[in-house]
C-alpha positions as CSV (number, residue, x, y, z in Angstrom):
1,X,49.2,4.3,19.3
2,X,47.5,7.8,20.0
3,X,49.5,10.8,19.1
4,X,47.6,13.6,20.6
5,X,47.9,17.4,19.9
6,X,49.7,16.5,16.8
7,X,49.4,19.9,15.1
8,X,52.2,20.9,17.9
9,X,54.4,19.4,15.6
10,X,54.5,19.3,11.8
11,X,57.2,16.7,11.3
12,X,55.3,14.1,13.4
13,X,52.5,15.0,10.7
14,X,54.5,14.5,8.1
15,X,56.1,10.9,9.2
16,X,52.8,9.6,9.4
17,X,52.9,8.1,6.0
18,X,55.5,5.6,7.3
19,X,53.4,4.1,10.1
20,X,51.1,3.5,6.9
21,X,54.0,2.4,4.3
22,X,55.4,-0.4,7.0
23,X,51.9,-2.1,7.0
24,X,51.8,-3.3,10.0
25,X,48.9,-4.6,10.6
26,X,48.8,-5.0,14.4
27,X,49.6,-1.1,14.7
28,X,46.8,1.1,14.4
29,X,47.5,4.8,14.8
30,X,45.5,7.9,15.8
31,X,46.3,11.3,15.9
32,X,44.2,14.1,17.2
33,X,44.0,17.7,18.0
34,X,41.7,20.5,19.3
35,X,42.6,22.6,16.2
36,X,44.0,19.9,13.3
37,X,41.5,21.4,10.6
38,X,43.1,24.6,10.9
39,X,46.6,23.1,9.6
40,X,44.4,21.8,5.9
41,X,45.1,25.2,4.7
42,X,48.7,25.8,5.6
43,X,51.5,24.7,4.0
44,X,52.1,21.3,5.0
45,X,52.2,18.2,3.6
46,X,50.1,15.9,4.5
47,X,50.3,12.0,3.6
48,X,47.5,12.1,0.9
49,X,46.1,8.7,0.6
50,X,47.8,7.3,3.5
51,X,45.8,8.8,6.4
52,X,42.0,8.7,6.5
53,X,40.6,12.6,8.5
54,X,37.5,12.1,10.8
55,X,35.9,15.0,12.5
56,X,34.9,14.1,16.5
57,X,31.6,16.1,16.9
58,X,30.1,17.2,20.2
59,X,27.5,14.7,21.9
60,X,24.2,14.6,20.5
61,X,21.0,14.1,22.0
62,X,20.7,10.6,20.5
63,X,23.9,9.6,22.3
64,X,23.2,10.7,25.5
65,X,19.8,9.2,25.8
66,X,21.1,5.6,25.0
67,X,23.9,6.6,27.4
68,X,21.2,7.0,30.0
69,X,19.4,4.1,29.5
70,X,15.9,5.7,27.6
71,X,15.8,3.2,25.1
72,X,11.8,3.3,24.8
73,X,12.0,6.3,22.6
74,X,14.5,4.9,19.8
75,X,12.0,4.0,17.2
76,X,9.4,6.5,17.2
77,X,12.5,9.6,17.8
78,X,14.3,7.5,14.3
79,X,10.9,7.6,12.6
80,X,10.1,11.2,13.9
81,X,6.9,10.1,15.1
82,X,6.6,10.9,19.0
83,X,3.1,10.7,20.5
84,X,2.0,14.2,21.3
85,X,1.3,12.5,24.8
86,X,5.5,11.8,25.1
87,X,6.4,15.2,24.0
88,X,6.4,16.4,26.9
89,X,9.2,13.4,28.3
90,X,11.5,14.0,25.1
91,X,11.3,17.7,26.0
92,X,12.4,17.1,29.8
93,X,15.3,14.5,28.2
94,X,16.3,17.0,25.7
95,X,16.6,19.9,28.6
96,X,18.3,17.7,30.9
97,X,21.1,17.3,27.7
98,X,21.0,20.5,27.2
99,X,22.4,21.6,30.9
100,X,25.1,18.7,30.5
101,X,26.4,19.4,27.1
102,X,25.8,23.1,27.2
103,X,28.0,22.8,30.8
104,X,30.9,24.5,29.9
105,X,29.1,27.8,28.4
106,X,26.7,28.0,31.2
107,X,29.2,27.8,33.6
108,X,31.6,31.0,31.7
109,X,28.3,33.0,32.0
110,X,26.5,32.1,35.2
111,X,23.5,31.4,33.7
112,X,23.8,27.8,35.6
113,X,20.5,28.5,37.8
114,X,18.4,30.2,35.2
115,X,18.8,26.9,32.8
116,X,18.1,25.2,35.8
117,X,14.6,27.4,36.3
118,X,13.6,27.8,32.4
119,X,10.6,25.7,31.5
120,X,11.7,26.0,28.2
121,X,15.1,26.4,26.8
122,X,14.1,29.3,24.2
123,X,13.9,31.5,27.6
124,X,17.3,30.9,28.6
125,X,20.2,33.3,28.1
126,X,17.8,35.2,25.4
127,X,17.4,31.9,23.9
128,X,21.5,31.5,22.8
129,X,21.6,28.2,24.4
130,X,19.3,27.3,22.2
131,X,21.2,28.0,19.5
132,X,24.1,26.8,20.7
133,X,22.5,22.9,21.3
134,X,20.9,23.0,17.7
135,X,24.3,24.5,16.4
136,X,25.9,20.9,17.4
137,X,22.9,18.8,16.5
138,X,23.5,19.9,12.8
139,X,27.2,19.8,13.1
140,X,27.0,16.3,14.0
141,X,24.8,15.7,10.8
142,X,28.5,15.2,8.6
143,X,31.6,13.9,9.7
144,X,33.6,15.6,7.3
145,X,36.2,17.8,8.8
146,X,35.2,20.6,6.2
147,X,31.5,20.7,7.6
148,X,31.2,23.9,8.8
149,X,27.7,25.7,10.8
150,X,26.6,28.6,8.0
151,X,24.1,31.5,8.6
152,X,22.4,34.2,6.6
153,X,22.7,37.8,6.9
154,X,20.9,40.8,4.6
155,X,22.6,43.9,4.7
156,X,20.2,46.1,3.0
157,X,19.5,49.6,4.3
158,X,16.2,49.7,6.7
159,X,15.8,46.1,5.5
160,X,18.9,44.3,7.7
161,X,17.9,40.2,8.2
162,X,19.5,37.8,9.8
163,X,18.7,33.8,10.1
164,X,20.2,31.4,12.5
165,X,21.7,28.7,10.3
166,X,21.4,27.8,6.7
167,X,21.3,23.6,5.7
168,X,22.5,22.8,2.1
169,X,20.1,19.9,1.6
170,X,20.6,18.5,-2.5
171,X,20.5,21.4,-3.9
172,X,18.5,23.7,-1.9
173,X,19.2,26.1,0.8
174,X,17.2,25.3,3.7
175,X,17.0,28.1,6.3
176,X,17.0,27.6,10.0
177,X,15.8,29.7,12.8
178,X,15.1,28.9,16.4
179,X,12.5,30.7,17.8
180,X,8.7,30.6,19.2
181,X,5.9,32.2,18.9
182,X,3.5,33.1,15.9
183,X,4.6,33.0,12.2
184,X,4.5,36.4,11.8
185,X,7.4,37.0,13.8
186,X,9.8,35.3,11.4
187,X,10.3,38.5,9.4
188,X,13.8,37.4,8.4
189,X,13.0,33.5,7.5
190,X,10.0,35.4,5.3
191,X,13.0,37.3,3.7
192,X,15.5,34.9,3.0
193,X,12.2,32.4,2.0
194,X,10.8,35.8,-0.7
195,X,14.2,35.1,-3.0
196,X,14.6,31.6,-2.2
197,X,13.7,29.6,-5.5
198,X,12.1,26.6,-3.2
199,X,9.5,26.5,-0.9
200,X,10.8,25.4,2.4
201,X,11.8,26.9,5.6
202,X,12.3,25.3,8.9
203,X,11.8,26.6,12.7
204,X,13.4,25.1,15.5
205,X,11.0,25.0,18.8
206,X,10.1,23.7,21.8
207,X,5.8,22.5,20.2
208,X,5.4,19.0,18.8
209,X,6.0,18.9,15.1
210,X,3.9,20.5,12.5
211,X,3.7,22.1,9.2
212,X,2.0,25.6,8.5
213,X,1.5,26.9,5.1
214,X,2.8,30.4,5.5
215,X,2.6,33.6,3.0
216,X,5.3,36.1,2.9
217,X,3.9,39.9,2.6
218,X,5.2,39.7,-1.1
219,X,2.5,36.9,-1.6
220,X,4.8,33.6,-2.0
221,X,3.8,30.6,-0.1
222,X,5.6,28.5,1.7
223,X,6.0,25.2,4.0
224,X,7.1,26.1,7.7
225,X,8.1,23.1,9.1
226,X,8.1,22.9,12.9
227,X,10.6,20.9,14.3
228,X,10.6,20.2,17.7
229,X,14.9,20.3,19.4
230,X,14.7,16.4,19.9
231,X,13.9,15.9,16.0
232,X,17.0,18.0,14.9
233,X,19.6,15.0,14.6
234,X,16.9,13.3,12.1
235,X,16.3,16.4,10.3
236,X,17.4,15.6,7.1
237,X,15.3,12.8,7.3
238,X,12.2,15.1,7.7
239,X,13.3,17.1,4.7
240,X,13.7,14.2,2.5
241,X,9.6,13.0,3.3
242,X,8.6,16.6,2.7
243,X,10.0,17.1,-0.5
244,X,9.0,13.8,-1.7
245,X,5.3,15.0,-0.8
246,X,5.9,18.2,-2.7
C-alpha cells in the first residue's frame, strides 16, 4: 500500500504503527511526501521503532548512465580511474545528464539553448548549473533524511569569503568549490583552507583528475584535489586514498 502526501494528514501518520503492530506480513506499506522531513521537528508523534525513514534523492549520474545502456565505463568510473583518452566521452555523458536532470531549472529560466550550446557546463547560467548538478551528486552520498547540502561563508570586513559546499568526511571539514581556471583564483577555498587544521581542499571541474600542491599567501600548503563532475558520486572514495597517502 502507498500512502502518498502523508504529511497532509497527521492522524494517518500517527496510525501507522498499527499497520506495523498487526504483522502482517503480506502487507508492506509506504508513505511519502514532497516535504515529510519538515514534519521531524513539529510536534507529532511519530511511531518510533515501528517505521523505518528513507530519503529519495535526485538521479545521479551513475544511475542514469546504466539507465542508458553505457555499461563500459562502470569499473574504471567505481575505481576513479578513467583514461585521459575517455574523459572526453564521460564529460559528453555527464553534460547530456546534466540537461535531463537539471530540466526543470533550465526550463523556469530559459537557459534551455545556452546548456544546449555550452562546451562546458562551468559556462552555463554563470556556472549555477554547475552547482546545482554537484549539489545532488553529494546529496545523494547519504540517505539519511537529516543530510543536508552545507556551505561556508566569512563575514569579515574587506575580507567576505564564500565556498560552494562544505563535506564532513571523519572528522574533517572538506571544502568544495566548483570552478576552473588557475589556483590562484580560489581566494576563498585559500581562506577557509589558512584556518582549517587539515590539509585538504577539493575543486569541482570539467579537467581530468589531478592533485596540485597549493600555498596559501599566509604560507600553509595544501592538497588541491581536482575532481572532474563524473567523479563526484565516488568522492568520498577519493578522499579516503588521499588521506591514507598522507
Amino acid at each position: 500500500m502507498f500512502i502518498d502526501e502523508i504529511l497532509n494528514s497527521k492522524t494517518a501518520i500517527t496510525k501507522l504503527r498499527y499497520f506495523y503492530e498487526a504483522k502482517l506480513s503480506d502487507l508492506y506499506v509506504i508513505a511519502a511526501g514532497s516535504l515529510l522531513e519538515t514534519m521531524l521537528n513539529e510536534n507529532i508523534s511519530f511511531p518510533v521503532g515501528r517505521i523505518e525513514y528513507l530519503a529519495v534523492r535526485p538521479c545521479v549520474f551513475n544511475e542514469f548512465r546504466r539507465a542508458i545502456g553505457e555499461i563500459q565505463l562502470e569499473k574504471a568510473l567505481f575505481n576513479c580511474k578513467i583514461p585521459e583518452a575517455l574523459h572526453g566521452k564521460t564529460m559528453n555523458l555527464f553534460n547530456r545528464f546534466t540537461l535531463i536532470d537539471c530540466g526543470l531549472v533550465n526550463y523556469a529560466a530559459k537557459v534551455q539553448k545556452e546548456l544546449f550550446g555550452a562546451m562546458d557546463i562551468l559556462d552555463a547560467w554563470r556556472g549555477k548549473i554547475a552547482e546545482q548538478i554537484v549539489a545532488q551528486e553529494l546529496l545523494a552520498l547519504d540517505y539519511r533524511v537529516s543530510n543536508v547540502r552545507n556551505f561556508w561563508v566569512r563575514n569579515k570586513k574587506d575580507s567576505e569569503a564564500e565556498v560552494d559546499f562544505v563535506l564532513q568526511f571523519d572528522n574533517k571539514v572538506i571544502p568544495i568549490e566548483v570552478k576552473s581556471g588557475h589556483n590562484a583564483k580560489l581566494r576563498s577555498l585559500h581562506l577557509f583552507m589558512d584556518d582549517a587544521p587539515h590539509n585538504i581542499a577539493v575543486r569541482v571541474w570539467s579537467q581530468p583528475f589531478s592533485i596540485d600542491e597549493v600555498k596559501t599567501q599566509k604560507g600553509k600548503s595544501f592538497k588541491l584535489l581536482n575532481v572532474p563532475f563524473y567523479y563526484v558520486g565516488r568522492l568520498e572514495g577519493i578522499l579516503n586514498n588521499v588521506i591514507a597517502k598522507c
